[in-house]
LUMVO-688208 format. One record per residue (C-alpha): residue in one letter; x, y, z. Coordinates in pm, 1 decimal, padded with zeros to 6 digits. Layout:
BEGIN
[a, [X, Y, Z]],
...
//
This chain:
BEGIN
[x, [08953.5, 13462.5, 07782.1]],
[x, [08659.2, 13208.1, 07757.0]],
[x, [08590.4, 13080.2, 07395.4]],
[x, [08313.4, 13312.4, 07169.7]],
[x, [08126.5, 13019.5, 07150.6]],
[x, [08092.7, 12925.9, 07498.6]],
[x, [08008.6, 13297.0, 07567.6]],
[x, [07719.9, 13306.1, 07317.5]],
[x, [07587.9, 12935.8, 07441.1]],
[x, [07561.5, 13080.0, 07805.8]],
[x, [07429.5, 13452.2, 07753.6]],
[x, [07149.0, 13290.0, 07527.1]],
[x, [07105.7, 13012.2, 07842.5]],
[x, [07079.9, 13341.7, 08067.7]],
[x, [06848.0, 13491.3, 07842.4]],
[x, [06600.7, 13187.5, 07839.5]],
[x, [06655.1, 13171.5, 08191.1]],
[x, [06518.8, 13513.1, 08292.1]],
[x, [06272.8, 13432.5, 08051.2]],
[x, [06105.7, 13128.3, 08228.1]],
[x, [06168.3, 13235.8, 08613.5]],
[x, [06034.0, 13578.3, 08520.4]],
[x, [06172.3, 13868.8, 08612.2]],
[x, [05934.8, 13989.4, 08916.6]],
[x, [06074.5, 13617.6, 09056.3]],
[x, [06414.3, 13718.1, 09014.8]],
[x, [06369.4, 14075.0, 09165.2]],
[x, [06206.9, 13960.7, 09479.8]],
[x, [06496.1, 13702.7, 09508.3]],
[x, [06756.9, 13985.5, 09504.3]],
[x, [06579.4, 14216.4, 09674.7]],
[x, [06523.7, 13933.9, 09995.0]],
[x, [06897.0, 13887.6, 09960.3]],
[x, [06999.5, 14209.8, 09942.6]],
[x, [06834.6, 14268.0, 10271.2]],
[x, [07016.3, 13993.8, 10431.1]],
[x, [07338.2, 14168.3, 10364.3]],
[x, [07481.3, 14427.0, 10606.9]],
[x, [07309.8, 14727.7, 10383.6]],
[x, [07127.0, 15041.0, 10430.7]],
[x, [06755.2, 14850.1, 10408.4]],
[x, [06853.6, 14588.4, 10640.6]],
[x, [06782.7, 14710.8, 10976.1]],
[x, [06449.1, 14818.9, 10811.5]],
[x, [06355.5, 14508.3, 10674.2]],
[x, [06427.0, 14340.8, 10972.4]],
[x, [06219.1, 14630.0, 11178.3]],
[x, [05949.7, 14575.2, 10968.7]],
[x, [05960.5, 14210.0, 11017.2]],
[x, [05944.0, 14212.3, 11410.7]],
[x, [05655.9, 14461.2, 11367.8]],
[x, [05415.9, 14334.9, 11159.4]],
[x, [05440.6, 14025.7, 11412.1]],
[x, [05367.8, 14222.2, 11707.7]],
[x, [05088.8, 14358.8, 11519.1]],
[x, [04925.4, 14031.3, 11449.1]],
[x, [04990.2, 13939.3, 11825.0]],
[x, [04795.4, 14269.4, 11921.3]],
[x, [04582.2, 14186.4, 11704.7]],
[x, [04502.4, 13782.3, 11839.4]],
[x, [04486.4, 13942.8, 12205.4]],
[x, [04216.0, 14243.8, 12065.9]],
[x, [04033.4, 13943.5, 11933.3]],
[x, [04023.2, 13734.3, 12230.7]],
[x, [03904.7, 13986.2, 12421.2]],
[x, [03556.4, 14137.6, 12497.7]],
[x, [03513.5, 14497.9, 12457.4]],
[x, [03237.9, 14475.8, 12650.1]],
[x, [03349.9, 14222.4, 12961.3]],
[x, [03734.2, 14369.7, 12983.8]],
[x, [03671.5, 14681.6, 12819.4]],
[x, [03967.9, 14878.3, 12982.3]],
[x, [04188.9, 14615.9, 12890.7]],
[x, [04088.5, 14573.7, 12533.1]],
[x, [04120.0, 14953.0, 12472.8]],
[x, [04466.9, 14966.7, 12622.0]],
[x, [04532.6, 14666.2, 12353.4]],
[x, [04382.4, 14880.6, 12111.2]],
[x, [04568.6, 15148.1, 12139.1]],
[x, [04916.5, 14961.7, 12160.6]],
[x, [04767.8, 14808.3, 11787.3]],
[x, [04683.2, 15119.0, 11645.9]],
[x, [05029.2, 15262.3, 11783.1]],
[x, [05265.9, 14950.4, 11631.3]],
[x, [05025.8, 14935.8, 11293.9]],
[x, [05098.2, 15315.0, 11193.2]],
[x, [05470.2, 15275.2, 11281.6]],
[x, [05467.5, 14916.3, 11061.2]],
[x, [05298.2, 15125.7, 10791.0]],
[x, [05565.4, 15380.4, 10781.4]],
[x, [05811.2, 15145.8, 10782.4]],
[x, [05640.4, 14958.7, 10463.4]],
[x, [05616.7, 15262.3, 10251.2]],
[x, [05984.0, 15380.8, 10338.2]],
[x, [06058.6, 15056.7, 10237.8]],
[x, [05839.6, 15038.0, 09953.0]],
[x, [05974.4, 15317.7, 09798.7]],
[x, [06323.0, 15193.7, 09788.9]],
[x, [06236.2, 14869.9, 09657.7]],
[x, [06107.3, 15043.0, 09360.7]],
[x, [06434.4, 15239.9, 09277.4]],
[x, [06575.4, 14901.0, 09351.0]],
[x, [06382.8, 14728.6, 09092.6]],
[x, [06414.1, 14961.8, 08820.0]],
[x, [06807.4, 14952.2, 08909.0]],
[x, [06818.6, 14556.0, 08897.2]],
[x, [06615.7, 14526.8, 08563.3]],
[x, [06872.2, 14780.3, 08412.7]],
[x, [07124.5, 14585.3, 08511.7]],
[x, [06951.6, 14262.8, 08359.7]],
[x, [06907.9, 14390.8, 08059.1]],
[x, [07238.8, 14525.8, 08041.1]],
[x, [07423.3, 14206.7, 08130.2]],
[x, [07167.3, 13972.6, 07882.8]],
[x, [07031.1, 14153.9, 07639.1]],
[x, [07222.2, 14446.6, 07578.6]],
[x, [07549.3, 14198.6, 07598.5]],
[x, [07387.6, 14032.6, 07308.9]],
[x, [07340.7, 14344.2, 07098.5]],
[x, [07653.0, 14443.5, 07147.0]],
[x, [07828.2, 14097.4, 07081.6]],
[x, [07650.4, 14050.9, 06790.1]],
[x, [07769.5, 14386.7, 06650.8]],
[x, [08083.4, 14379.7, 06722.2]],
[x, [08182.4, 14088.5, 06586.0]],
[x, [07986.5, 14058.8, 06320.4]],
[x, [08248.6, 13998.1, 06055.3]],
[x, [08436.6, 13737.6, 06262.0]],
[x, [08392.5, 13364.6, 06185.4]],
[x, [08295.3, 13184.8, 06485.2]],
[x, [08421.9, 12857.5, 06278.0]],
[x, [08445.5, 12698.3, 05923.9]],
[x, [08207.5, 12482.0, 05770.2]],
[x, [08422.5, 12239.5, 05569.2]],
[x, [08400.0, 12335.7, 05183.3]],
[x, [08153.7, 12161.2, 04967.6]],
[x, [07945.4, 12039.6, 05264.2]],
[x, [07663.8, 12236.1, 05224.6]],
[x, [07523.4, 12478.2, 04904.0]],
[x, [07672.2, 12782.5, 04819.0]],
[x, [07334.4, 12931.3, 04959.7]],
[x, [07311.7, 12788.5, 05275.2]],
[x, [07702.9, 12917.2, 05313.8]],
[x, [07568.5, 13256.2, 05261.0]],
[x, [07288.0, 13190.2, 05547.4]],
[x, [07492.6, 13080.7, 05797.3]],
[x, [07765.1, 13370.0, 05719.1]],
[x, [07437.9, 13618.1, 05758.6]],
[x, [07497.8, 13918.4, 05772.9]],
[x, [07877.5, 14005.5, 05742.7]],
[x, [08062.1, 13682.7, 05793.5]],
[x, [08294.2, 13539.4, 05569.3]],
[x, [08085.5, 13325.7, 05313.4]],
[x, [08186.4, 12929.1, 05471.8]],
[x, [08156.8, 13062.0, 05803.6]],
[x, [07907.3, 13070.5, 06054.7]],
[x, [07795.8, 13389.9, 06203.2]],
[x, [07785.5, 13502.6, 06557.6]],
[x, [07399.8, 13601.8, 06453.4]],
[x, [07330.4, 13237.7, 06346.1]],
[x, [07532.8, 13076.6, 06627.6]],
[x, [07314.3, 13286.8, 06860.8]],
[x, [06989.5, 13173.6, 06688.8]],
[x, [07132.2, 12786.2, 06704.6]],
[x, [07209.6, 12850.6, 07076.4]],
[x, [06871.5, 13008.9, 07140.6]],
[x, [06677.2, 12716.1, 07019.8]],
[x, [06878.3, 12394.7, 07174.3]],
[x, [06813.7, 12588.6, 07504.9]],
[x, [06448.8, 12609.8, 07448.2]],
[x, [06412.9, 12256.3, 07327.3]],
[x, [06606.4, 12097.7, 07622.8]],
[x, [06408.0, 12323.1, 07888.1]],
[x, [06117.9, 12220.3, 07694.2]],
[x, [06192.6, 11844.3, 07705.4]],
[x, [06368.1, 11877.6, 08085.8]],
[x, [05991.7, 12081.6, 08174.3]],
[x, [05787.4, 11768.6, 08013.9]],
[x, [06018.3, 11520.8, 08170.2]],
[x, [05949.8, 11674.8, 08540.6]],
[x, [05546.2, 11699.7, 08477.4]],
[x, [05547.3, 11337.5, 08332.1]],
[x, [05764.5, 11193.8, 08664.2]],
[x, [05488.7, 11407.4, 08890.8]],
[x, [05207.5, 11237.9, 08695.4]],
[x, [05382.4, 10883.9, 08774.7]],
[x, [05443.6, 10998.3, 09138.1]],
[x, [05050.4, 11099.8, 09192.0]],
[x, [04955.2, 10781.3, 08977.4]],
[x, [05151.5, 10557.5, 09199.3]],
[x, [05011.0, 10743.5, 09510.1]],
[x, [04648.6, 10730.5, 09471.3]],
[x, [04681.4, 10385.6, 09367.6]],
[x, [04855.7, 10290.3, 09709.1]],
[x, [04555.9, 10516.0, 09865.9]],
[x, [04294.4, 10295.8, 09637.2]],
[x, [04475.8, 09978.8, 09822.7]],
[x, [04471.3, 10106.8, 10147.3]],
[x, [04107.6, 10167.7, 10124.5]],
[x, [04049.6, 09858.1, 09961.6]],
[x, [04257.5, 09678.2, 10255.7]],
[x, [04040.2, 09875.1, 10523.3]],
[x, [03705.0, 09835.1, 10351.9]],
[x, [03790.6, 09410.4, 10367.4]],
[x, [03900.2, 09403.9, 10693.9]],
[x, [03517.3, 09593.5, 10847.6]],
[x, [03366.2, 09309.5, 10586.0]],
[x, [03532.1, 09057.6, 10811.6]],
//
């Protein structure tokens, strides 16, 4: 059985997670590969796909051509749109519908397997030690803290393990998120000063 700890550090990691992808993100993710599995919705999704592209190629042909020149034509085009649009929209609500009982379903789950695994965690054993804090290293009140709320006084809680978890993850995303939009700074920096030498380069050469 995986260690408390370890437990705690990645639920909280799964948490923040959720948190910064967002969960619309993460639904539309599941839902895309849900429908690339051999389920109920996949023919569908797959039918709906072929037709809304037939409907944009009826739709390029009705466009380039005159309803006035090739009028015969450009009804019969018409009426092959018309025919493939209502079928595509039928399609789109059946599928529509679904996806919402498939949303709801999926954020249930979520919560379940994040938050609710938290609550539950943190209730259960909330009189178990996680680990000792050697005595004498801190005050007898910061003992008490870190024990909050049922702990054994020199332990530290699975609440205040949680909390310590919670906020190393959002500092390293933080500093990991500020590293990545300082390297994409450099990386446009260096690449309109290569542009600024290129046009210098071009701008000597017509002097010439």
């Amino acid at each position: 059985m995986p260690s408390l700890l370890l437990v705690v550090f990645f639920l909280q990691l799964s948490i923040h997670l959720v948190n910064t992808v967002g969960a619309p993100v993460i639904n539309e993710f599941l839902w895309d590969l849900y429908n690339r599995l051999p389920t109920s919705t996949s023919a569908d999704a797959k039918s709906q796909t072929e037709l809304r592209r037939e409907v944009m190629r009826l739709k390029r042909e009705m466009n380039a051509t005159s309803s006035q020149d090739q009028f015969a034509k450009w009804a019969k085009i018409r009426r092959s749109h018309d025919k493939i649009l209502a079928q595509y929209d039928e399609k789109t609500n059946d599928l529509k519908s679904f996806k919402s009982t498939f949303d709801r379903t999926v954020t249930a789950l979520r919560w379940v397997g994040t938050n609710g695994l938290r609550f539950f965690l943190q209730f259960w054993f909330s009189k178990r030690p996680l680990f000792w804090i050697p005595r004498g290293w801190v005050p007898g009140y910061v003992e008490w803290l870190l024990a909050f709320p049922r702990a054994p006084t020199g332990s530290v809680s699975i609440q205040i393990w949680g909390i310590a978890c919670a906020t190393i993850v959002q500092l390293v995303g933080a500093a990991v998120v500020a590293g990545l939009v300082l390297v994409r700074e450099q990386q446009q920096g260096r690449q309109k000063m290569e542009m600024g030498a290129r046009g210098g380069k071009v701008e000597g050469k017509k002097e010439l």
